[in-house]
GUVOFI-880382 format. One record per residue (C-alpha): residue in one letter; x, y, z. Coordinates in steps of 0.02 Angstrom, whole numbers, plus 32768, in hexadecimal, padded with zeros to 4 digits. Each point is the difference from the previous one (the first is absolute). Example, Ala and Ser with C-alpha at 12.3 -4.5 7.8 and 13.67 -1.06 7.14 Angstrom:
# GUVOFI-880382
A82677F1F8186;S804580AC7FDF;
This chain:
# GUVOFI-880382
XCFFA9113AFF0;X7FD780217F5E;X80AD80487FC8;X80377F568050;X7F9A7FAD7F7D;X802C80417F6F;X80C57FE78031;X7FD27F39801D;X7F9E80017F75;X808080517F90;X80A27F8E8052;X7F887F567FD3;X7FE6805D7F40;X80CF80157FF5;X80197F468048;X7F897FA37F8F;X806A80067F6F;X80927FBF805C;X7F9B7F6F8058;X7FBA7FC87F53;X80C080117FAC;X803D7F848096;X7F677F837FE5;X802E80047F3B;X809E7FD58034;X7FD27F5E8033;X7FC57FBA7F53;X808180237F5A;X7FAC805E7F5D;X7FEA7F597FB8;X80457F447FFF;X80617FCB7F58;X7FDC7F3C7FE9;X80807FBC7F7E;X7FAF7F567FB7;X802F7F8D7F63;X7F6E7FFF7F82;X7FDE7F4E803A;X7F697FC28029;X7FCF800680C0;X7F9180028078;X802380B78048;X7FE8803A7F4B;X7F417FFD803D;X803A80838074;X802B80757F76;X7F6B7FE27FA4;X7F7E80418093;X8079806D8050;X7FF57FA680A1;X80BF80228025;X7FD480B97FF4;X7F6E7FD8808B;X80687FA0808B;X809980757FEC;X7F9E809B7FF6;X807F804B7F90;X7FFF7FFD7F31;X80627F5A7FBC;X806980167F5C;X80207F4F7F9E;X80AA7FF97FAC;X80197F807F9C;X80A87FA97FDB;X803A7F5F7F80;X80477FAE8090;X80457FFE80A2;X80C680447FF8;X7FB880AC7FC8;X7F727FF3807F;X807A7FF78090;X806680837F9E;X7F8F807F7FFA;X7FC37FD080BE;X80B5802B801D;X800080917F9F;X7F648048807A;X7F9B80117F6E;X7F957F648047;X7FD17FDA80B8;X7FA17F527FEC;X80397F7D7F92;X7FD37F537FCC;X807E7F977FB2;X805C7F647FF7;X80837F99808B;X80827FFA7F9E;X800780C57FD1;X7FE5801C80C2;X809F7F8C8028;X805D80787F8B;X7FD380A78036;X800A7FD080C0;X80AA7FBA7FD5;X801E80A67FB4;X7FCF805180A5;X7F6380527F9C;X7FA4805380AC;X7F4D7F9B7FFC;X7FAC7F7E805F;X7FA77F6C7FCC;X7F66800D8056;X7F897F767FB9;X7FE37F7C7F6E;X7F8A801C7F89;X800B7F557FA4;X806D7F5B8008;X801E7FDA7F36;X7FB57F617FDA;X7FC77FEE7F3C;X7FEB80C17FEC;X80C7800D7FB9;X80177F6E7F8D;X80817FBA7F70;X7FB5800B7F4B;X80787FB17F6D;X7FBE7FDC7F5F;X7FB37F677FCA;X80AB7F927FCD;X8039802380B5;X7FF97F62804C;X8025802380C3;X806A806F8067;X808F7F897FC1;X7FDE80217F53;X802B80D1801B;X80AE7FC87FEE;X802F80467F48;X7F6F807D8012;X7FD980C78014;X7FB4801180AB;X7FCD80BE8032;X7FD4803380A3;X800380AB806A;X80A1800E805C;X7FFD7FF680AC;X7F697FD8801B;X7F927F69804E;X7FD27FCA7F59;X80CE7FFC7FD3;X802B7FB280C0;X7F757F837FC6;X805E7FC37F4F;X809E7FEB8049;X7FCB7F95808F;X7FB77F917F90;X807C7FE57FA7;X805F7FCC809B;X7F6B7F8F8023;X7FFC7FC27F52;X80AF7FF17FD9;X800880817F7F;X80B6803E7FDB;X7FE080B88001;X808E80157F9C;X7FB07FA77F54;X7F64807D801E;X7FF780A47FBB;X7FBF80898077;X7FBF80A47FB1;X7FC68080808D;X7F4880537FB2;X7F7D805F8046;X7F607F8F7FFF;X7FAC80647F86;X809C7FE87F94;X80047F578032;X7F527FD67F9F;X8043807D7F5D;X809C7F897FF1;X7F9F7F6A8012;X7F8A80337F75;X80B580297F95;X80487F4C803B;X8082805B8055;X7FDA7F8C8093;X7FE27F448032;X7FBA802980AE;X7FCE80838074;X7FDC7FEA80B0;X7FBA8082802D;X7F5180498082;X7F427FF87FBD;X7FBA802C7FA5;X80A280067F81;X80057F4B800A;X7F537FE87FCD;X801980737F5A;X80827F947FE1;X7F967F5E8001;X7F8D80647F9D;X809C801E7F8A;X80017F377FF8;X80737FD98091;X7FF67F81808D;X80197FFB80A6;X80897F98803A;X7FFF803B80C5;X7FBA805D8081;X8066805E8093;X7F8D7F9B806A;X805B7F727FE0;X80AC8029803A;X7FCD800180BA;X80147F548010;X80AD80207FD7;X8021807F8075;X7FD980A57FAE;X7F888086802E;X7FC0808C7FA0;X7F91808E8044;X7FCA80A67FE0;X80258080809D;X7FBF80AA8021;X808F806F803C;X800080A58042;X808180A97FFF;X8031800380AC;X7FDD80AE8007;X7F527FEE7FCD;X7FF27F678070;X8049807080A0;X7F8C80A37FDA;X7F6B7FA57FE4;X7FFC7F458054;X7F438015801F;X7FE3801F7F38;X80667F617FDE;X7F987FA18069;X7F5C80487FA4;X804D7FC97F4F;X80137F67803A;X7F4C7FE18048;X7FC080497F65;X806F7F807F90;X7FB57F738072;X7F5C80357FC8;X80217FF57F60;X80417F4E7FF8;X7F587FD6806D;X7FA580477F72;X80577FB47F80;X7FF37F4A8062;X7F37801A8006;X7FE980197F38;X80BC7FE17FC4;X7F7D7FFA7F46;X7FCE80A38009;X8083804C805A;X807E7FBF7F6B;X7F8F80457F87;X800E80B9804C;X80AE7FED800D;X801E7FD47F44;X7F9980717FE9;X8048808D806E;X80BE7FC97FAA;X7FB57FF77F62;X80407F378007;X7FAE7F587FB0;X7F7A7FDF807A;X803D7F478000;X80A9800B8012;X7FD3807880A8;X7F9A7F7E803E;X80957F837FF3;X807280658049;X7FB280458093;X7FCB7F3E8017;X80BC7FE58015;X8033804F8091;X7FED7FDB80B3;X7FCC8084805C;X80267FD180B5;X7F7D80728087;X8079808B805A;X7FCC7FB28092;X80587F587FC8;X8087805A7FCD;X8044802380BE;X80237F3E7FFE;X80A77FBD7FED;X7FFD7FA17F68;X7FE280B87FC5;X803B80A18034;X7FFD7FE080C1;X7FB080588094;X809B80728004;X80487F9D80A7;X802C7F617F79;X801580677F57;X80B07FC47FF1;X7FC47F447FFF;X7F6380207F86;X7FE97FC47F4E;X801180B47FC5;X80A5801B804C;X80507F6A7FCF;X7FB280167F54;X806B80AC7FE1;X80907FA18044;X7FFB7F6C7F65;X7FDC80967F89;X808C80568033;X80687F7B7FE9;X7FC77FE17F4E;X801A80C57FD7;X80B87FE1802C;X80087F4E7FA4;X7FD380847F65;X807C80798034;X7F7D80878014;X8036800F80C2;X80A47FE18074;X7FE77F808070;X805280758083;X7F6A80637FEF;X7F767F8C8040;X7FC5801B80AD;X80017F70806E;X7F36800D800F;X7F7C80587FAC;X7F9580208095;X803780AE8026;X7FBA80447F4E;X7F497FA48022;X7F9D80678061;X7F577FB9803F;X7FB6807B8067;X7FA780577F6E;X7F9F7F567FDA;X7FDF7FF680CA;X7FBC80B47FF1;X7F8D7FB27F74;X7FCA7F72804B;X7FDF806280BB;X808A7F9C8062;
C-alpha cells in the first residue's frame, strides 16, 4: 500500500505541471489594446488598471495618430484590440484585413468638428481655401460630405493630408484655412483663434453616420471569445462611470493624456455612447438574425461607396452586405444573453 502511494503520489507530482500548462493555455501572456490618444471614456480603464482586473491578464496601451495605422498594425498582429474610426474599418474590411467589428464605442456627434479661421464665412466660403484633414478617416469622410451637402465644388478646395498634430503646427504657420479634424485638436485650434463652423453631428440629418467601432483580429477573437466578452463588459463600465461624474471623470482623463482639461470635457461630451445592450437593436448593429438590415451595416455600405467615389477602392470590391464582418456575440457574452 504504501509503495502504491508514493507511485500515485509521484504520477499527480509529474502531471501537475502539465495540468497548469493546459489551464495557461486558456488565457494569452497579455492583451495589446491599440487606442488613438483621444479622449475617452475607457481611458479611465487605463488609469486604475481595471482592464488588467476583468481580463486577468496584463494590458499594454499602444497608441497610434489615427486609425489607418491602427488597423495596420492590428493587421500586422502586433495589436489584438483596436478602437478606431468607420471609415478606416470600411477600408481594411474591403481590403479583406481578417477582424471583426464587434461593438461601438461612440456615434461622433460634436467630438470631430470643422475649425477655419476667423474670415471663413461657412462651409461655402472653403472654396479658394487650404483645408487639411487626415486621409481616410471619419473626420476626412465628414468634409467631403459636406461639401456635397453644401454645394462645395471640391475641385476649387485645396486638400493637404496632415497628421492632427501637424495639422495644429501648420495652422499656427498659416499653412492652413481649416482643419477638421477629432478633439481635442479642434479645441487647440479655437484656442489658436479659430471658429467652429460645424459639427459631424450635424450631417445626420443628411444621411451620414459616423462612429467609432471596436474590432477584433479574428484570431484573437476565435482563441479567446470569452476574453472579448470581458473587454467589453469592462468598457461598459467605464462609460457608466464616466456618465455618473462625466466632470471628474474628464478631468482624470486630461489628466491621464496629459490633455486641456476643457477641451476633454467637450469632447467626451460629444459622443453618444449607445449601452451594448442597445446596441443588439437594428437601427444599430442587429441581434445577428437582422445584422444585414441594421444601421451599422448599411452605414459601411454608404462608406464604401464614398471610398470608391475617391478612388481609394474598386467598386467590384464591395460586398453586397456588411453583416458577415459584425460579430455580436462578444457584446451578448457581455451583456449575459
Amino acid at each position: 500500500m504504501k509503495r502504491w502511494s508514493i507511485a500515485l503520489f509521484l504520477l499527480a507530482f509529474l502531471l501537475l505541471p502539465a495540468a497548469s500548462r493546459a489551464l495557461a493555455q486558456d488565457l494569452p501572456s497579455g492583451v495589446r489594446l491599440g487606442f488613438l490618444n483621444g479622449p475617452r471614456p475607457w481611458i479611465l480603464g487605463k488609469i486604475d488598471g481595471s482592464f488588467d482586473k476583468a481580463l486577468g491578464v496584463p494590458v499594454e496601451w499602444i497608441g497610434f495618430p489615427s486609425g489607418p495605422p491602427a488597423l495596420a498594425a492590428l493587421a500586422a498582429g502586433e495589436v489584438d484590440i483596436v478602437r478606431v474610426g468607420c471609415v478606416p474599418v470600411t477600408s481594411s474590411l474591403i481590403k479583406k484585413v481578417p477582424f471583426r467589428v464587434i461593438a461601438l464605442s461612440g456615434v461622433i456627434d460634436t467630438s470631430e468638428r470643422l475649425a477655419a479661421k476667423n474670415d471663413v464665412a461657412d462651409v461655402r466660403a472653403l472654396e479658394g481655401r487650404t483645408v487639411a484633414t487626415v486621409f481616410g478617416s471619419t473626420a476626412h469622410y465628414a468634409l467631403l460630405a459636406a461639401f456635397k451637402v453644401f454645394g462645395v465644388d471640391q475641385s476649387k478646395v485645396k486638400l493637404v493630408a496632415l497628421n492632427p498634430a501637424d495639422q495644429l503646427a501648420a495652422w499656427k504657420r498659416g499653412d492652413i484655412d481649416a482643419s477638421y479634424i477629432w478633439g481635442p485638436f479642434w479645441h487647440e485650434l479655437a484656442r489658436e483663434g479659430g471658429k467652429i463652423i460645424l459639427s459631424s453631428g450635424e450631417l445626420n440629418q443628411h444621411g451620414y453616420y459616423l462612429f467609432n467601432a471596436y474590432v477584433v483580429s479574428e484570431d484573437f477573437a476565435k482563441k479567446y471569445p470569452d476574453l472579448v466578452g470581458k473587454f467589453l463588459g469592462a468598457f461598459q463600465e467605464t462609460v457608466d462611470r464616466y456618465k455618473a461624474d462625466p466632470e471628474g471623470s474628464a478631468r482624470l482623463i486630461a489628466q491621464e493624456l496629459a490633455q486641456d482639461p476643457e477641451g476633454a470635457a467637450q469632447t467626451l461630451a460629444g459622443l453618444n455612447y449607445v449601452p451594448l445592450r442597445d446596441q443588439l437593436k437594428i437601427e444599430w448593429l442587429g441581434d445577428g438574425t437582422n445584422t444585414a438590415d441594421s444601421g451599422i451595416a448599411k452605414s459601411f455600405l454608404d462608406q464604401s461607396n464614398f471610398l470608391v467615389e475617391q478612388g481609394d477602392l474598386r467598386a467590384r470590391d464591395v460586398p453586397a452586405s456588411f453583416a458577415p464582418f459584425i460579430d455580436v456575440s462578444f457584446i451578448k457574452r457581455a451583456v449575459g444573453r
